[in-house]
N, C-alpha and C positions, 0 to 999 in steps of 0.2 A: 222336105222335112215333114215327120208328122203331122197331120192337119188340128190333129184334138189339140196338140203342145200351141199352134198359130192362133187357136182360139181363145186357148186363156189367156194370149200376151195380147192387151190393147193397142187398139188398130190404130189409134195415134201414130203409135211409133213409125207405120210403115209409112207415113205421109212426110215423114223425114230424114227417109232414107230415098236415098238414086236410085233407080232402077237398076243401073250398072251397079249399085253395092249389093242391092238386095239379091240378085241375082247371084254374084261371084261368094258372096259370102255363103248364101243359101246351099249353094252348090257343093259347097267347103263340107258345111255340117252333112247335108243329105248325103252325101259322099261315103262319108265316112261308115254308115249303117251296112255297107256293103263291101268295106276294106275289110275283110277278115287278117291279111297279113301285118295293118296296121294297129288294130283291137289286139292281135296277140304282141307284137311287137310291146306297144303300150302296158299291157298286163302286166306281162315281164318285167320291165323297170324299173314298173308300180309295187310289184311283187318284192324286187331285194330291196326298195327304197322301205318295206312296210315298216311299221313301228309300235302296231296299239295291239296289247294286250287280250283285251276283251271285244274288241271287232276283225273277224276272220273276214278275207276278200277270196271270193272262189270265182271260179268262170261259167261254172253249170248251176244252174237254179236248184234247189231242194222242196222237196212236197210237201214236209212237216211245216205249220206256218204257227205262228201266235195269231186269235181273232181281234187279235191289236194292242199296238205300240206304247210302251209306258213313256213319265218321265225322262227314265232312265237311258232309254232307247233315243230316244226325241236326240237328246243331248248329242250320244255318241254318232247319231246321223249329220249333227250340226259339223262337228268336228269332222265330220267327213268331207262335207262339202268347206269347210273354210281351211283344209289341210290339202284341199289339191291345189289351192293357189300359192305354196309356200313348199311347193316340192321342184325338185330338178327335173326341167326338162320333157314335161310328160304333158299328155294333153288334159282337158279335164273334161269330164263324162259330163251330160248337161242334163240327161233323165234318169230324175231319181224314183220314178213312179212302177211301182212294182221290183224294186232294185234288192229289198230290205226283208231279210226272216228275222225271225228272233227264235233259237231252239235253247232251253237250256242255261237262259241269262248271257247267252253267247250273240253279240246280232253278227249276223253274215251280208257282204253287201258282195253283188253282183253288178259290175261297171256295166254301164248300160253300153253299148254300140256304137251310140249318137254321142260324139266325141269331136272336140276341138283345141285347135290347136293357139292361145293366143300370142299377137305380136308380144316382143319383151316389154317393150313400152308400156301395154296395157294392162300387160299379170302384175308390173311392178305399180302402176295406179292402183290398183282393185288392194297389193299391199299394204300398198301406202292410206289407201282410203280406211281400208278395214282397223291398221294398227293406230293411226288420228284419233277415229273415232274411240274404237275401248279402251286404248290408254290415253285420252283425251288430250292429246295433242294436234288442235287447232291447224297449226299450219300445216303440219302433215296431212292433215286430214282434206285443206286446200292444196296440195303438191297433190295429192292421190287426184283430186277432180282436172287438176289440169292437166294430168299423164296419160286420164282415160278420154281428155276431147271435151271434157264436159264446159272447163273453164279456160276462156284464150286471154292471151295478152291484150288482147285490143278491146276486150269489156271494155265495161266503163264501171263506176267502181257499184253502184246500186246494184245493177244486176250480178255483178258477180257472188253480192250480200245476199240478193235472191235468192239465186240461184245454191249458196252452201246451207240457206235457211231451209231450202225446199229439201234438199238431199239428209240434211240433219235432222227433218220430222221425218222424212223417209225410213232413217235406220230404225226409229221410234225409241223408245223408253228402255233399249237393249241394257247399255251400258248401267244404269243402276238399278235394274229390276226384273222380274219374272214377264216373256211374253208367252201371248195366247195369240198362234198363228191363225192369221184369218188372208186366204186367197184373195177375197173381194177386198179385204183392207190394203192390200197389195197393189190389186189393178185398178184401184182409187189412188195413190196413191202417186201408179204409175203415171195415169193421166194427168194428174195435176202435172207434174213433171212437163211431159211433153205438150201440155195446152200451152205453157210457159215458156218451151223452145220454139212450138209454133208462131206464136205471138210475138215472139222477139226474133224470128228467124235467126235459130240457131241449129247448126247443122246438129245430127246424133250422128258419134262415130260407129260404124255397121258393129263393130265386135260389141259395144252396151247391148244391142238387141240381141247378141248371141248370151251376153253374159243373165241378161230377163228371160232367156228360153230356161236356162238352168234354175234361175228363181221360181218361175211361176210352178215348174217341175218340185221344184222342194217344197215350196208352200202348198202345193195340194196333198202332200202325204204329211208334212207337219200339222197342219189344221185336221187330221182325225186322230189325234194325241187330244185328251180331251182337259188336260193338264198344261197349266203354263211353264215354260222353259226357259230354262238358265242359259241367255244365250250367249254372254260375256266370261261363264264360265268356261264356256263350251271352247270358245274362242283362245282361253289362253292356256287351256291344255295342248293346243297346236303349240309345236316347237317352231316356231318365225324364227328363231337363229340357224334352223337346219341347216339352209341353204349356203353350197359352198361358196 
């Protein structure tokens, strides 16, 4: 995998993965950078699956660039990444760093390479976590952490309180307000996270760190939007009933 992408994601996490995870997983995503048959396969898909108007997806990069990203852009990038988890059967592209032109009030996205595939179990957590949280259903939003590994049955009931505290300052102030991405508020963030699975030995299931490789990727292009973002708008422009 990338080395610049392993640096922005705190080292925490790798102290909670197996070696034998880190490895097979690792192997999974780095893999992927060099399946050309599987990149175009995936395009294709993604291609008749499309649906949004005012974002074009191409395969070749273009030279004309914007010297940076408005509001407006910010948005329709959000809806990019929270609309791959709510499509059929595709994998979801994990770097969004360099992926994004704007020509024209037109933004064009370029699926990066570096692409994965998650178990069903854990695309329908990340679902379920994301629809909890912005239509603010509670228990859902605890069915989403227990599908992604995060919360087991055999808690005990503090930690599990903890532990949906920690993840609910996590999301932060999405759901009823404008946010200003900030990377380092991210990987602060993240850490508090895993100091807390450290200390309570809780295992992280490998695909959460594949799912922080595509975060920490988004946060560093949404943090030079110098404008705070509608992120809950952004989110329920995704059609979540798509899926057949």
């Amino acid at each position: 995998m990338d080395k610049d992408i392993l640096k922005l994601f705190p080292q925490k996490a790798f102290k909670l993965l197996s070696i034998k995870d880190s490895i097979r997983i690792g192997s999974l995503v780095t893999s992927s950078l060099i399946n050309k048959q599987s990149y175009d396969e995936q395009y294709k898909k993604r291609l008749l699956q499309w649906r949004w108007q005012a974002i074009k997806m191409q395969s070749e990069s273009i030279t004309k660039k914007n010297s940076l990203f408005t509001k407006t852009d910010g948005e329709k990038i959000l809806q990019i990444y929270f609309s791959q988890f709510f499509e059929n059967d595709l994998t979801v592209h994990l770097d969004y760093r360099g992926s994004f032109t704007c020509v024209d009030q037109t933004l064009y996205w370029k699926p990066s390479r570096l692409h994965y595939k998650f178990s069903n179990q854990f695309i329908e957590g990340v679902r379920q976590l994301y629809q909890g949280f912005y239509l603010e259903d509670n228990s859902q939003f605890e069915r989403g952490l227990k599908l992604i590994g995060i919360i087991s049955e055999s808690m005990n009931e503090k930690d599990k309180e903890d532990i949906i505290e920690l993840f609910t300052q996590h999301f932060g102030e999405g759901k009823s307000g404008l946010i200003r991405f900030s990377l380092a508020k991210l990987q602060v963030s993240f850490n508090e996270i895993f100091a807390f699975f450290l200390k309570k030995d809780i295992p992280l299931n490998p695909e959460f760190a594949v799912l922080g490789v595509a975060l920490v990727t988004l946060y560093s292009v949404l943090q030079e939007i110098p404008e705070a973002l509608d992120v809950k708008s952004a989110f329920m422009k995704v059609d979540i009933t798509a899926l057949n």
